[in-house]
PDB file of N, CA, C and O in Angstrom, chain B, residues numbered from 101:
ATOM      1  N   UNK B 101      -6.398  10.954  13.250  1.00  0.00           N
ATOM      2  CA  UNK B 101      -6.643  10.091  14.376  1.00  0.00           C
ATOM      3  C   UNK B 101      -5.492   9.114  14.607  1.00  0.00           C
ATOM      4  O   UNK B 101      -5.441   8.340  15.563  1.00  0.00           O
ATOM      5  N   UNK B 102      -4.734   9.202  13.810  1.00  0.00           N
ATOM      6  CA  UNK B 102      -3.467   7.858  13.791  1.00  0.00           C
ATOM      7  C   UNK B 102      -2.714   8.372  14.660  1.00  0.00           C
ATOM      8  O   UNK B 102      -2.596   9.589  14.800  1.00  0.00           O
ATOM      9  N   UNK B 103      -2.152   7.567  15.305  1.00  0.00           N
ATOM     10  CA  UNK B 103      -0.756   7.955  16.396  1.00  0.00           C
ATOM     11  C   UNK B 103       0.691   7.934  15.355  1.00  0.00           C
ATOM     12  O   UNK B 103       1.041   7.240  14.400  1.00  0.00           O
ATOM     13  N   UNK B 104       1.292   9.090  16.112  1.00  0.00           N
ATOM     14  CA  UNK B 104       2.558   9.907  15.524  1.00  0.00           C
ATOM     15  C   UNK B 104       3.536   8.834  14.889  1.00  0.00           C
ATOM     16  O   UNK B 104       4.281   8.882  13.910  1.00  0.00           O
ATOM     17  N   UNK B 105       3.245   7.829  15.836  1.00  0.00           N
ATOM     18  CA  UNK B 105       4.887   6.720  15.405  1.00  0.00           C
ATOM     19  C   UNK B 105       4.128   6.708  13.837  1.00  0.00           C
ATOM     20  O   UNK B 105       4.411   7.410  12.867  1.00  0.00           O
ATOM     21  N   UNK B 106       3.083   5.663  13.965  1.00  0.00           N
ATOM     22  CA  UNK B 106       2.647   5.140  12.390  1.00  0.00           C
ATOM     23  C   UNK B 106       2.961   6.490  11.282  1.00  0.00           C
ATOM     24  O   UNK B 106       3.641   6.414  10.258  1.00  0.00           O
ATOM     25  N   UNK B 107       2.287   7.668  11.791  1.00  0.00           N
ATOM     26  CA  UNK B 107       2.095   8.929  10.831  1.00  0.00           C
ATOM     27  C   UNK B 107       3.308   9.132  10.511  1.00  0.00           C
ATOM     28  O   UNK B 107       3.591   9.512   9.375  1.00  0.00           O
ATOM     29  N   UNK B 108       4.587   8.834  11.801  1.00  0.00           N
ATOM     30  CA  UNK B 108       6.213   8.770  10.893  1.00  0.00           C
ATOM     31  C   UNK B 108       6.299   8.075   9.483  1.00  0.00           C
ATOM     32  O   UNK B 108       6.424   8.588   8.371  1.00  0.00           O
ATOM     33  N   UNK B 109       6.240   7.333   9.693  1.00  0.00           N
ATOM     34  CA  UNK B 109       6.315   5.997   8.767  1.00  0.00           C
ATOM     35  C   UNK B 109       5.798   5.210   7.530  1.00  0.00           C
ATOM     36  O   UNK B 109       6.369   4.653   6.592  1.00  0.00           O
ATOM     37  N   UNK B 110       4.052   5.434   8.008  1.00  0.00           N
ATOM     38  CA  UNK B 110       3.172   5.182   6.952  1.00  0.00           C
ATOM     39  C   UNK B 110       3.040   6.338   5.621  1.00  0.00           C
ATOM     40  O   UNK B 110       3.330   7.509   5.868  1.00  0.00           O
ATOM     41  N   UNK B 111       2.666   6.018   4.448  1.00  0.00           N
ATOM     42  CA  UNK B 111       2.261   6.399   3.408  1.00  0.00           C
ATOM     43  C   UNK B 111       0.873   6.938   3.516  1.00  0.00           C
ATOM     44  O   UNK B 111       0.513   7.401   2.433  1.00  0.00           O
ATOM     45  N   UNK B 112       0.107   7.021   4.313  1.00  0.00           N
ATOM     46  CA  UNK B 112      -1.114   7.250   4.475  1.00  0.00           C
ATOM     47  C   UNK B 112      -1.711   7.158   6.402  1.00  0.00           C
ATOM     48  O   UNK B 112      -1.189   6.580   7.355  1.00  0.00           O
ATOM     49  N   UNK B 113      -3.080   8.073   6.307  1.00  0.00           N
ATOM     50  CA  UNK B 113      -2.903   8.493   7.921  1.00  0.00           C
ATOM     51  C   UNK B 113      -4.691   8.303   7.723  1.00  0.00           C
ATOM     52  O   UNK B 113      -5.440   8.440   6.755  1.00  0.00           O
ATOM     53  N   UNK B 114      -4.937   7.862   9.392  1.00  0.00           N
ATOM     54  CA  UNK B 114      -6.303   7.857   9.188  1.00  0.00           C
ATOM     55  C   UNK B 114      -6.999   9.059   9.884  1.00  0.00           C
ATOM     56  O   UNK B 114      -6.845   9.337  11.073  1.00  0.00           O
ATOM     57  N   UNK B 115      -7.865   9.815   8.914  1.00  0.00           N
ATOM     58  CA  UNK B 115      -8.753  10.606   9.695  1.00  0.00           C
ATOM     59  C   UNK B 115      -9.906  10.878   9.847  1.00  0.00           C
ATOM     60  O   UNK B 115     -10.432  10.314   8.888  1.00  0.00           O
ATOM     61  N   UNK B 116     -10.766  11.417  10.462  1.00  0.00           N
ATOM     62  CA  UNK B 116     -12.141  11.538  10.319  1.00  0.00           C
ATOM     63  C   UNK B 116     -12.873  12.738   9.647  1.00  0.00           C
ATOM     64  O   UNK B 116     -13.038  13.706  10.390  1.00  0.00           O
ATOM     65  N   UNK B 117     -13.374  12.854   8.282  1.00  0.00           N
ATOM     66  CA  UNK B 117     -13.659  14.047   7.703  1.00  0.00           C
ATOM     67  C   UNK B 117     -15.207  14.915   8.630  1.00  0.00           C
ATOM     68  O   UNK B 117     -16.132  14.432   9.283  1.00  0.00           O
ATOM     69  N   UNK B 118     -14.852  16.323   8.260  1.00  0.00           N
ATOM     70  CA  UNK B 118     -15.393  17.083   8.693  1.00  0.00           C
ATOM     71  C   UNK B 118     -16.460  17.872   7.688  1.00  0.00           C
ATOM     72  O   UNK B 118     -16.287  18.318   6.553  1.00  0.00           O
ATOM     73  N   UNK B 119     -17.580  17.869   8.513  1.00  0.00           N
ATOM     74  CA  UNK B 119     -18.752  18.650   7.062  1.00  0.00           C
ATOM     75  C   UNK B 119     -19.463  20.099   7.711  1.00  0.00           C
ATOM     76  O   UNK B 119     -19.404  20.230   8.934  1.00  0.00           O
ATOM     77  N   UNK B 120     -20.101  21.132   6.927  1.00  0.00           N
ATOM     78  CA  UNK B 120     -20.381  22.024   7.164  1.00  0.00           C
ATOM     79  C   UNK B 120     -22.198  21.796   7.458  1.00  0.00           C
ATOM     80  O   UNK B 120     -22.967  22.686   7.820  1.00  0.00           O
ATOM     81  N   UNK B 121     -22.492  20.598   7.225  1.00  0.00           N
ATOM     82  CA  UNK B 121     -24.111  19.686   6.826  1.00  0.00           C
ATOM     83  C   UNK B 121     -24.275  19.288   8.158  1.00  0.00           C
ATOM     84  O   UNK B 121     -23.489  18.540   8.738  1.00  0.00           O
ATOM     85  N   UNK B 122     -25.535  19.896   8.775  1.00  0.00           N
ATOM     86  CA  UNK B 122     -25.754  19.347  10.249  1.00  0.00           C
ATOM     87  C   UNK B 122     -26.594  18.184   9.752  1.00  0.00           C
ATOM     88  O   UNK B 122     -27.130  18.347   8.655  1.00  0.00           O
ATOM     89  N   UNK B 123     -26.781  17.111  10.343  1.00  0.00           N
ATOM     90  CA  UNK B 123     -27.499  16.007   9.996  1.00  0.00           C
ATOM     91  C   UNK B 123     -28.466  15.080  11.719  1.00  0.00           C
ATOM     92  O   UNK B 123     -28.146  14.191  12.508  1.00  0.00           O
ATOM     93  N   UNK B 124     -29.518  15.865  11.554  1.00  0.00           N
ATOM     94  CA  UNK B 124     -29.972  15.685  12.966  1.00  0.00           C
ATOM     95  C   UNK B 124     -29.987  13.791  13.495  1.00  0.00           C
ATOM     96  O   UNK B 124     -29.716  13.176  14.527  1.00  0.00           O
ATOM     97  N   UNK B 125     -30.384  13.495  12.343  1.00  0.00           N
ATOM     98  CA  UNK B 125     -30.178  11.663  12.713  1.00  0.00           C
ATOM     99  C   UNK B 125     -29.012  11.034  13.363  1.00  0.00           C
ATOM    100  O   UNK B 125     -29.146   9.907  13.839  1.00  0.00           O
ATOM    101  N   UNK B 126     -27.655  11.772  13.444  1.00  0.00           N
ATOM    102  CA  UNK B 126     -26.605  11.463  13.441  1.00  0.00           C
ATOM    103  C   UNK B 126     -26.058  11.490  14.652  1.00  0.00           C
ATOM    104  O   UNK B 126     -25.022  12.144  14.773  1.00  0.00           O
ATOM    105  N   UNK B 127     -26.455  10.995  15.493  1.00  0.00           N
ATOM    106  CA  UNK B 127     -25.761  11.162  17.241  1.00  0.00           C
ATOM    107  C   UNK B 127     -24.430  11.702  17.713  1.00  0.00           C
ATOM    108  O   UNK B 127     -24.001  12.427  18.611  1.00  0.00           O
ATOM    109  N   UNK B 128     -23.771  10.681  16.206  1.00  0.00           N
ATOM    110  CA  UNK B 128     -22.909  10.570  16.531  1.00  0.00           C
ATOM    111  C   UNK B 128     -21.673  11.691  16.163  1.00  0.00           C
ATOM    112  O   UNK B 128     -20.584  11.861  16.710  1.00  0.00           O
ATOM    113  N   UNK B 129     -22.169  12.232  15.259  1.00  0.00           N
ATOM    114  CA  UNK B 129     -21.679  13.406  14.839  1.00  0.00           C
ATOM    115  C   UNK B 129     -21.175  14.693  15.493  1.00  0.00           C
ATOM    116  O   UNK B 129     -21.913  15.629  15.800  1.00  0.00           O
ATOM    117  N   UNK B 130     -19.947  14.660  15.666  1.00  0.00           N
ATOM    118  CA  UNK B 130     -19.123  15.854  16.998  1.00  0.00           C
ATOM    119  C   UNK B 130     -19.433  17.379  16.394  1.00  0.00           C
ATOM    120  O   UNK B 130     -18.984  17.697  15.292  1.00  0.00           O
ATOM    121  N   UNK B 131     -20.142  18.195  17.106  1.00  0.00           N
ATOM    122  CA  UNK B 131     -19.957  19.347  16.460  1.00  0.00           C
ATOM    123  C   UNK B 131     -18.952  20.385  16.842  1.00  0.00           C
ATOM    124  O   UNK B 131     -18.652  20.689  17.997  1.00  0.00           O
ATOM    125  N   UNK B 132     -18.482  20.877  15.780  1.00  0.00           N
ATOM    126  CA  UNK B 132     -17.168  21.368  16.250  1.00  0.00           C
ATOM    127  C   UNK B 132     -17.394  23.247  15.911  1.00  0.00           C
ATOM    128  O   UNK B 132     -17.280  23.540  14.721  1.00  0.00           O
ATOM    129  N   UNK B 133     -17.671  24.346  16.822  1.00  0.00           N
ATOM    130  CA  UNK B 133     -17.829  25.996  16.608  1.00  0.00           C
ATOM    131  C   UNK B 133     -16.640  26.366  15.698  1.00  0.00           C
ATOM    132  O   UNK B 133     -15.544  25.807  15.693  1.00  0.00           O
ATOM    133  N   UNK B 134     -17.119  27.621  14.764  1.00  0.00           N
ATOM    134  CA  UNK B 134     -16.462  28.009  14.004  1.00  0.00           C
ATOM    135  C   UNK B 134     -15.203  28.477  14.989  1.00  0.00           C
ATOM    136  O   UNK B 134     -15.186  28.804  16.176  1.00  0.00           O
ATOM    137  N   UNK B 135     -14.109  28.365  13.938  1.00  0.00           N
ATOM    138  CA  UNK B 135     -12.695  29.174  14.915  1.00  0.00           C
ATOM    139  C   UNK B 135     -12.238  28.087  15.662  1.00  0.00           C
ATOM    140  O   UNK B 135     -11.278  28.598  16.238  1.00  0.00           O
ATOM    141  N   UNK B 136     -12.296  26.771  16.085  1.00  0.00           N
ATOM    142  CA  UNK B 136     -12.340  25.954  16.838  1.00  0.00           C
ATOM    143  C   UNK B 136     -11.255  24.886  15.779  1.00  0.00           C
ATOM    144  O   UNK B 136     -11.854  24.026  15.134  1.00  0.00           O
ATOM    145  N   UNK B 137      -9.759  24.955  15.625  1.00  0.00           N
ATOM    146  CA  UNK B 137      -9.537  23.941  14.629  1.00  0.00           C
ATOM    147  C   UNK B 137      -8.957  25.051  13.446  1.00  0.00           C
ATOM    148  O   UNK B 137      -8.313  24.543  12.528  1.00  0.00           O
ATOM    149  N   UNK B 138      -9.120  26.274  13.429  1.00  0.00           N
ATOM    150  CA  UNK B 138      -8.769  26.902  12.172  1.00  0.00           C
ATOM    151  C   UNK B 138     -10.358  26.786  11.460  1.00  0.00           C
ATOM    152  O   UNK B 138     -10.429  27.417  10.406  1.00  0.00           O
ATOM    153  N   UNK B 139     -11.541  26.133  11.841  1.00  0.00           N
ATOM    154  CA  UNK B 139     -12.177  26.072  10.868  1.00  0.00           C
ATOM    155  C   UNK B 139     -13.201  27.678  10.807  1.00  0.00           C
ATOM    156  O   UNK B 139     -13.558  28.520  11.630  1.00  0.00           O
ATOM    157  N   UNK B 140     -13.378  27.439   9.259  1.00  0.00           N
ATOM    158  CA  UNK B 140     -14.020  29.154   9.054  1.00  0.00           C
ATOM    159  C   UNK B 140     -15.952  28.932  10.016  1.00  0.00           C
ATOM    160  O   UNK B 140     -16.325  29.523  11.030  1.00  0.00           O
ATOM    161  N   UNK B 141     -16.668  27.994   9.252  1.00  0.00           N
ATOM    162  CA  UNK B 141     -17.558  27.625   9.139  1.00  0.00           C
ATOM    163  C   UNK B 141     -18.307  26.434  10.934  1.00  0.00           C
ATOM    164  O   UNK B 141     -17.545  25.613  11.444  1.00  0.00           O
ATOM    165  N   UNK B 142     -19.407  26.599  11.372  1.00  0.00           N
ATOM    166  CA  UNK B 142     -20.139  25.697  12.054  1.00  0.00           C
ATOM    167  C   UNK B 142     -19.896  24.541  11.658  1.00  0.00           C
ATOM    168  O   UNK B 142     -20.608  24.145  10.736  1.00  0.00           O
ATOM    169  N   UNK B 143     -18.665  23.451  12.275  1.00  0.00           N
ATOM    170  CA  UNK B 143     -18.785  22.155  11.573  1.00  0.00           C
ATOM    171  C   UNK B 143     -19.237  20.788  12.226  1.00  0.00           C
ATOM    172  O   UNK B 143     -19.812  20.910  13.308  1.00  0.00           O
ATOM    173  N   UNK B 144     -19.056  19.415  11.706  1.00  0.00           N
ATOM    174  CA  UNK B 144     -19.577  18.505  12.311  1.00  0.00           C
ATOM    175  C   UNK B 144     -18.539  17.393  12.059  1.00  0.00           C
ATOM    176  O   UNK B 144     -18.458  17.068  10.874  1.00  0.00           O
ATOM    177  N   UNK B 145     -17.832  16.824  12.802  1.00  0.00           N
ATOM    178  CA  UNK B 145     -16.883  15.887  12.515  1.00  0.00           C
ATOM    179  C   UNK B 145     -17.890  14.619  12.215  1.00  0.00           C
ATOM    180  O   UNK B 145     -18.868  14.566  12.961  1.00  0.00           O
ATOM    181  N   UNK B 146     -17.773  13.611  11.233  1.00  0.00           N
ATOM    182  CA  UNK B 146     -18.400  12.458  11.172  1.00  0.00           C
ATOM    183  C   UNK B 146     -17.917  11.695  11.568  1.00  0.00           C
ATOM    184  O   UNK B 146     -16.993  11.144  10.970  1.00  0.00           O
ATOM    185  N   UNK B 147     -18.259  11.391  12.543  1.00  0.00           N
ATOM    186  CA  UNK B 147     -17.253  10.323  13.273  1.00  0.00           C
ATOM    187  C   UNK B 147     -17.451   8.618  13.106  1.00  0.00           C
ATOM    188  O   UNK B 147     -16.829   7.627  13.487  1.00  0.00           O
ATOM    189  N   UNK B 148     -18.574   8.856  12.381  1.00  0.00           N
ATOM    190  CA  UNK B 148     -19.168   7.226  12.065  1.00  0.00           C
ATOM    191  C   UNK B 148     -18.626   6.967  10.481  1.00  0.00           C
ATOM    192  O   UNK B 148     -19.289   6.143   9.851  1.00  0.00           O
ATOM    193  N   UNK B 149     -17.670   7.490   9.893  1.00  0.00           N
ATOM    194  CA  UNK B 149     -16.782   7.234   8.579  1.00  0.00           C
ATOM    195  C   UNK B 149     -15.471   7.712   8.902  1.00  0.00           C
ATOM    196  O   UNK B 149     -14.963   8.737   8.447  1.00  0.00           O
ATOM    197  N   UNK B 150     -14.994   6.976   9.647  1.00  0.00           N
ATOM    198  CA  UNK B 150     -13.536   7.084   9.729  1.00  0.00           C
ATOM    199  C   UNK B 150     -13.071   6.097   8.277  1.00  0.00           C
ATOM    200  O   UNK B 150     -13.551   5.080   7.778  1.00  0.00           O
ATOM    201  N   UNK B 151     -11.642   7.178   7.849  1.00  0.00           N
ATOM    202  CA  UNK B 151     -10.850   6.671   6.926  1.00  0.00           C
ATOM    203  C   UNK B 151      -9.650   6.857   6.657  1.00  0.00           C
ATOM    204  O   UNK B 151      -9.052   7.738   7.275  1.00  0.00           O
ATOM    205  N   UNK B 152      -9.052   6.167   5.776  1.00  0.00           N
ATOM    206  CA  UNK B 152      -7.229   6.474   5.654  1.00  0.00           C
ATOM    207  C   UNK B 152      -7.048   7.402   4.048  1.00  0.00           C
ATOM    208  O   UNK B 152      -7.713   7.126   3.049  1.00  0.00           O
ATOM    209  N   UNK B 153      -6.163   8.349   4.102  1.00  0.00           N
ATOM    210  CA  UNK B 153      -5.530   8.823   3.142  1.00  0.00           C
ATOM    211  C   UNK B 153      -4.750   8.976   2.637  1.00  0.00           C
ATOM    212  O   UNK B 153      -4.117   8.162   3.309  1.00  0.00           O
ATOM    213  N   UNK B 154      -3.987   9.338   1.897  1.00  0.00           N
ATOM    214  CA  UNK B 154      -2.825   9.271   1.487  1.00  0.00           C
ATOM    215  C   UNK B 154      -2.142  10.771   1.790  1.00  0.00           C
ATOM    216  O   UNK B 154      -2.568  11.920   1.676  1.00  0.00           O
ATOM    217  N   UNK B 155      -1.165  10.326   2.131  1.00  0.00           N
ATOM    218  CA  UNK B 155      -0.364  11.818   3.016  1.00  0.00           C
ATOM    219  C   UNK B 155      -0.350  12.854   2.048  1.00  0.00           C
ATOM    220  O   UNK B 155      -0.673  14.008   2.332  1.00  0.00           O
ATOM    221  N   UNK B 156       0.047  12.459   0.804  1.00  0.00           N
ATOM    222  CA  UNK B 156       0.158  13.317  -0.186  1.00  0.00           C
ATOM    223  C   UNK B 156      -0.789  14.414  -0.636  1.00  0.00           C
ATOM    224  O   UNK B 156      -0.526  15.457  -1.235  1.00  0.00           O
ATOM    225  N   UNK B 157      -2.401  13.754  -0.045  1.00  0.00           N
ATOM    226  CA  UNK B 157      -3.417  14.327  -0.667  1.00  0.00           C
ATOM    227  C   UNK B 157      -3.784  15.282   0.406  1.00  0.00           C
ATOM    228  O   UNK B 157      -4.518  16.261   0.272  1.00  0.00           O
ATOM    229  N   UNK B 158      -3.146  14.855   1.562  1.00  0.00           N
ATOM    230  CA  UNK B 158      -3.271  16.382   2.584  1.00  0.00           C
ATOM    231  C   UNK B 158      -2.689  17.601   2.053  1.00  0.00           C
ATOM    232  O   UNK B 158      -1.819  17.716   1.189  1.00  0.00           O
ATOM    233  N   UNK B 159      -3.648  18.977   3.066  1.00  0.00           N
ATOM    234  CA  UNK B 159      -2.614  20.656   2.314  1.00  0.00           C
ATOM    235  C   UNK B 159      -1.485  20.298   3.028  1.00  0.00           C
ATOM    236  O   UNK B 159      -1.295  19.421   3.871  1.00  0.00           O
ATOM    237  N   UNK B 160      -0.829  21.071   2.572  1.00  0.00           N
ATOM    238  CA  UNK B 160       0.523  21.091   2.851  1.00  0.00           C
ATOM    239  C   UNK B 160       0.913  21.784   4.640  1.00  0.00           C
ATOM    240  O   UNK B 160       1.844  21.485   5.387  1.00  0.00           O
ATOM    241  N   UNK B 161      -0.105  22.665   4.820  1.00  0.00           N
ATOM    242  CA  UNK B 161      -0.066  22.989   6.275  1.00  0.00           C
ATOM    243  C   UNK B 161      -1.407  23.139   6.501  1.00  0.00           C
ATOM    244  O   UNK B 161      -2.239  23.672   5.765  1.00  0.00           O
ATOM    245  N   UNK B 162      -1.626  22.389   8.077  1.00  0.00           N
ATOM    246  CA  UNK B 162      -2.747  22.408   8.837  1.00  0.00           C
ATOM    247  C   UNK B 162      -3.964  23.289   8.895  1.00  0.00           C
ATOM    248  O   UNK B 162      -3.506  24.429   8.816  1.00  0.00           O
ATOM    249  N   UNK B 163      -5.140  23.357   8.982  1.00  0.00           N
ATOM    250  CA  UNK B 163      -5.485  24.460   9.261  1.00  0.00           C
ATOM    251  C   UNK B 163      -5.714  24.958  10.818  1.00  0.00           C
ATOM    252  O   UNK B 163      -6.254  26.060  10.926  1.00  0.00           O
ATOM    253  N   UNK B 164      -5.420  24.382  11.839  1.00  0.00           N
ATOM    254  CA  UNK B 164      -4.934  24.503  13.335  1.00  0.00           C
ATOM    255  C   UNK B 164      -5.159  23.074  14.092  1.00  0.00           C
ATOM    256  O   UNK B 164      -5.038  22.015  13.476  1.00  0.00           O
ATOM    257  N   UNK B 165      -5.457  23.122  15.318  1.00  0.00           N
ATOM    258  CA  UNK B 165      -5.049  22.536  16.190  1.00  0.00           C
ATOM    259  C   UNK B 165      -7.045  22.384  16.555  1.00  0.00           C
ATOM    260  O   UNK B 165      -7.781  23.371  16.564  1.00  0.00           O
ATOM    261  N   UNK B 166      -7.498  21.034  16.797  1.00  0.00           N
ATOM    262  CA  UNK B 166      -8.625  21.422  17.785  1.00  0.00           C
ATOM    263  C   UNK B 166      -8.946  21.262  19.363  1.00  0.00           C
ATOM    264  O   UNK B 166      -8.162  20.655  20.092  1.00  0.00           O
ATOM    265  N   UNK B 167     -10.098  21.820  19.832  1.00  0.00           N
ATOM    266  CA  UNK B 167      -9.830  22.108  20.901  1.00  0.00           C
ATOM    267  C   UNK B 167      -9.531  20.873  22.130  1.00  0.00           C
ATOM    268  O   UNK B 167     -10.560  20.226  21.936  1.00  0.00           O
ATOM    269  N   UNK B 168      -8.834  20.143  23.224  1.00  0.00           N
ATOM    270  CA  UNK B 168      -8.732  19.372  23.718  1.00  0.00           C
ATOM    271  C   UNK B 168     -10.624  18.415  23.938  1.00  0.00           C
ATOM    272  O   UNK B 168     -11.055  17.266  23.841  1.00  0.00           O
ATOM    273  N   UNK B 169     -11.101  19.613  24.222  1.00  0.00           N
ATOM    274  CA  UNK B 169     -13.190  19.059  24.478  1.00  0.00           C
ATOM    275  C   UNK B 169     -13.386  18.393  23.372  1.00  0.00           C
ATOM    276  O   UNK B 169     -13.916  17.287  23.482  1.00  0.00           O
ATOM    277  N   UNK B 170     -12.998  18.905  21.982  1.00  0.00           N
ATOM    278  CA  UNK B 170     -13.449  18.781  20.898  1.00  0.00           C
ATOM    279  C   UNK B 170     -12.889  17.315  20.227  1.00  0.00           C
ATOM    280  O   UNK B 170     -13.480  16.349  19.745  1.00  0.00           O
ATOM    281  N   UNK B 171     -12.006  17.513  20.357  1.00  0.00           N
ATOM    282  CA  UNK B 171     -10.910  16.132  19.627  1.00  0.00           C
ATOM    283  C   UNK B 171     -11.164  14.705  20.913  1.00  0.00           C
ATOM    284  O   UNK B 171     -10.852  13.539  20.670  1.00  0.00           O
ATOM    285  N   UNK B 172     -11.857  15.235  22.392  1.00  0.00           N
ATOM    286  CA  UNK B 172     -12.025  13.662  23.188  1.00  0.00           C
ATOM    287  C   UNK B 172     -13.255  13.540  22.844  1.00  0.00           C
ATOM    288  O   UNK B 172     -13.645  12.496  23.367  1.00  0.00           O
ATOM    289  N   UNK B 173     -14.229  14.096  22.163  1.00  0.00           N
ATOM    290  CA  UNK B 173     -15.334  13.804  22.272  1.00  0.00           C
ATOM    291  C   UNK B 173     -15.446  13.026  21.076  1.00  0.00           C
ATOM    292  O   UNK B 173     -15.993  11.925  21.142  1.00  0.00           O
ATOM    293  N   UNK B 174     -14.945  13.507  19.868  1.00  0.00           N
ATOM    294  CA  UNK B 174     -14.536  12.753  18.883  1.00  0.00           C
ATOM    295  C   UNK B 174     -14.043  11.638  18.559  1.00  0.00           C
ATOM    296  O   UNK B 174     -14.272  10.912  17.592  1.00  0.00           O
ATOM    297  N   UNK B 175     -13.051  11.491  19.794  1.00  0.00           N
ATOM    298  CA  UNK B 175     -12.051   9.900  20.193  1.00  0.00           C
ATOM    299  C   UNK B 175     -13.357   8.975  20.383  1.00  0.00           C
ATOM    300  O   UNK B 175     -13.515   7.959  19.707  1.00  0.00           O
ATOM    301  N   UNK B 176     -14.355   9.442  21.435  1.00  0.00           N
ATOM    302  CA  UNK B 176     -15.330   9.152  21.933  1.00  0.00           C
ATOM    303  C   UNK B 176     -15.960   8.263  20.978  1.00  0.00           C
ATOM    304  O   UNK B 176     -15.814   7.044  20.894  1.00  0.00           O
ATOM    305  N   UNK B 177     -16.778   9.132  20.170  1.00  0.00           N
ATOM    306  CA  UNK B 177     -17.543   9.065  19.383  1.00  0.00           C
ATOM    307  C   UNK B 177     -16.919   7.762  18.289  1.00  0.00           C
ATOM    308  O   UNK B 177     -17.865   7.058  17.937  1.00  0.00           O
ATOM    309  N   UNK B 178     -16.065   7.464  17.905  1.00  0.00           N
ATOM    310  CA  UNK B 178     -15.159   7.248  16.555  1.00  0.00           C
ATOM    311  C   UNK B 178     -15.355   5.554  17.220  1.00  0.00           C
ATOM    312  O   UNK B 178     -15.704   4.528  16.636  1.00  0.00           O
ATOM    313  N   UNK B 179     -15.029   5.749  18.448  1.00  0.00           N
ATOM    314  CA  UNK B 179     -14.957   4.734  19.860  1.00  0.00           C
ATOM    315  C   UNK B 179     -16.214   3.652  19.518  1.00  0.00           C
ATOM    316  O   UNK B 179     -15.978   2.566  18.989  1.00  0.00           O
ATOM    317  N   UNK B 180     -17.686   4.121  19.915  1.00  0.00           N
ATOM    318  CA  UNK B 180     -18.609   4.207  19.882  1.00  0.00           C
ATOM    319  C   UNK B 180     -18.560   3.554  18.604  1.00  0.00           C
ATOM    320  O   UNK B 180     -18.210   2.374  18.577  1.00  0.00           O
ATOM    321  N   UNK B 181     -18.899   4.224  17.407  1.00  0.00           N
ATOM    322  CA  UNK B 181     -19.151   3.823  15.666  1.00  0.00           C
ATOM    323  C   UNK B 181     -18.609   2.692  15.617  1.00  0.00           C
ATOM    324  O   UNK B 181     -19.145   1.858  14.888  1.00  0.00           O
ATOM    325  N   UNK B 182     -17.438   2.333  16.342  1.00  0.00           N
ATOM    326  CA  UNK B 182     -16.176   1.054  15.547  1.00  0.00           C
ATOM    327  C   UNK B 182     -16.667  -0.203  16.793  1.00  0.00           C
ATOM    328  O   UNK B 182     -16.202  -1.342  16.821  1.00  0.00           O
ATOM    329  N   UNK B 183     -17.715   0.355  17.771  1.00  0.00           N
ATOM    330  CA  UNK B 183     -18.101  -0.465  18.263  1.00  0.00           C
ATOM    331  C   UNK B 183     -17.078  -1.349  19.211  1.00  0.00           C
ATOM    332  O   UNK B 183     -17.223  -2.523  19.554  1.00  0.00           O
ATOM    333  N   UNK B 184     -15.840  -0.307  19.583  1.00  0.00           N
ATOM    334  CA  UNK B 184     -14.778  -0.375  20.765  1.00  0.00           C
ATOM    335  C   UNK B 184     -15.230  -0.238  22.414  1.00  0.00           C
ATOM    336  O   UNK B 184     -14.779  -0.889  23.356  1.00  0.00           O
ATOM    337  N   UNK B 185     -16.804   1.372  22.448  1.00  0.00           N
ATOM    338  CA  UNK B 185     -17.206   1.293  23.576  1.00  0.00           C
ATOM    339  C   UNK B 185     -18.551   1.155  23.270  1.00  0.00           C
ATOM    340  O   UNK B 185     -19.041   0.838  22.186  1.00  0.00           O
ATOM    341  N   UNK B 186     -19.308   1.516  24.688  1.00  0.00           N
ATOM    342  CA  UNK B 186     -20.870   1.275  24.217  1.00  0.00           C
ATOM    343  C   UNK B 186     -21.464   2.800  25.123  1.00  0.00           C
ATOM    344  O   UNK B 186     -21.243   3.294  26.229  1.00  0.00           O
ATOM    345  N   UNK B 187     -22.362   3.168  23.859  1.00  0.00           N
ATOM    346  CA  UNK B 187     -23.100   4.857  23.710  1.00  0.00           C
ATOM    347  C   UNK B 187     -23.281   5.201  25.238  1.00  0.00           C
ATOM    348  O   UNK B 187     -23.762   6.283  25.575  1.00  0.00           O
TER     349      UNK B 187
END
């Protein structure tokens, strides 16, 4: 989720982890179709635990790109949780 300049620069990048666990309570939770992202599996971005990592502890290459629908709805959502917009 971090913008490119910082991700130059910083030691660590913030992102939002992704689970294979549908969790119906969770509104806020982006669901993302298999193949969508490189991912194998039906997933669910959590968008209400955004966090930072350390670059190091990323794979070494991506597993793709997600889809433009997928990654604004997420912005959305992340938006929403941090209490930037309103639901």
């Amino acid at each position: 989720m971090s913008i490119d300049e910082l991700n130059a620069h910083a030691l660590d990048v913030c992102v939002v982890p992704i689970t294979t666990t549908q969790r119906a309570n969770f509104r806020t939770r982006v669901r993302i179709e298999a193949g969508d992202g490189g991912l194998d599996s039906l997933s669910w971005a959590k968008c209400d635990q955004p966090t930072t990592v350390e670059k190091a502890q990323l794979i070494p290459n991506p597993l793709g790109l997600l889809s433009l629908d997928a990654f604004e709805e997420i912005e959305r959502q992340v938006k929403i949780c941090l209490g930037f917009s309103n639901p």
